[in-house]
C-alpha positions in Angstrom: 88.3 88.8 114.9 85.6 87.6 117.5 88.0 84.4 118.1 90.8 86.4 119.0 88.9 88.6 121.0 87.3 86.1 122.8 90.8 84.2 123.3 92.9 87.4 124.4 90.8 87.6 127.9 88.2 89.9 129.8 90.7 93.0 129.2 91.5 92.5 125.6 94.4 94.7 124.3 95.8 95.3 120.6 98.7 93.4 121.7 96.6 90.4 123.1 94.4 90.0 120.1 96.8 89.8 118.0 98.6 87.4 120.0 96.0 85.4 120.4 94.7 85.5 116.6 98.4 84.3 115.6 97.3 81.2 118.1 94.8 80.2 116.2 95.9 77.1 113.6 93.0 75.9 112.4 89.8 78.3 111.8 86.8 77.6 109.5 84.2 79.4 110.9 82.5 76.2 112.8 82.7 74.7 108.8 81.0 77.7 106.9 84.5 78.4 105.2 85.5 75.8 102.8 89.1 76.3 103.1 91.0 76.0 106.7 93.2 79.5 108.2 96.2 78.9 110.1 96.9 82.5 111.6 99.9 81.3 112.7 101.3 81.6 109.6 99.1 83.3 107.3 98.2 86.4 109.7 98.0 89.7 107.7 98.1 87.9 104.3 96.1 88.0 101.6 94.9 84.6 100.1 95.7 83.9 96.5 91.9 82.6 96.1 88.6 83.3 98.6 85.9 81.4 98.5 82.5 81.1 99.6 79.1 79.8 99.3 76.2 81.5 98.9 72.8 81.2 100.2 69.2 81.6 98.6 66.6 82.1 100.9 63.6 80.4 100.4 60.2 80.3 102.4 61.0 77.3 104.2 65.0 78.3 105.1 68.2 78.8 103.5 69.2 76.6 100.6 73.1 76.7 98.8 73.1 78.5 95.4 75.8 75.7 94.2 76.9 72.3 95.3 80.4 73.6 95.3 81.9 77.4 96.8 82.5 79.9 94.6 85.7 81.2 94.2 88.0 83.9 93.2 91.2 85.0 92.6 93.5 88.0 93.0 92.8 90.9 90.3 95.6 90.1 87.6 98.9 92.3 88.1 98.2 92.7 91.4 101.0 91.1 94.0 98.3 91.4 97.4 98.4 87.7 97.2 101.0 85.6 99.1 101.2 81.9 99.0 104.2 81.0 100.8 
């Protein structure tokens, strides 16, 4: 959301945002998301699977729970999800 604000100008407007969010191809949060967003095409879907890492802190910084993201799925039944 900040990235479209930030990209829809000094007098940001519903309309702008959201053109400006469907600008954006390639978004991973500066590499904290392990999977890449095309708004483009995926604006106001819901991903079949979210991922994320998570963090522990420890006294000397922040340390990754898990070499790898962890990662979920859509609640079975449930059509939310669109791949296409």
């Amino acid at each position: 959301m900040v990235e479209g604000l930030e990209k829809a100008g000094t007098n940001p407007t519903h309309a702008s945002v959201i053109k400006a969010l469907r600008g954006i191809t390639s978004y991973n949060a500066d590499g904290l998301l392990p999977v890449t967003n095309d708004y483009a095409t995926d604006f106001g879907k819901d991903p079949a699977k979210s991922c994320g890492w998570y963090m522990i802190a420890e006294k000397n910084g922040f340390v990754p729970s898990s070499s790898q993201p962890w990662c979920g799925t859509d609640i079975s039944g449930t059509s939310t999800a669109s791949s296409s």
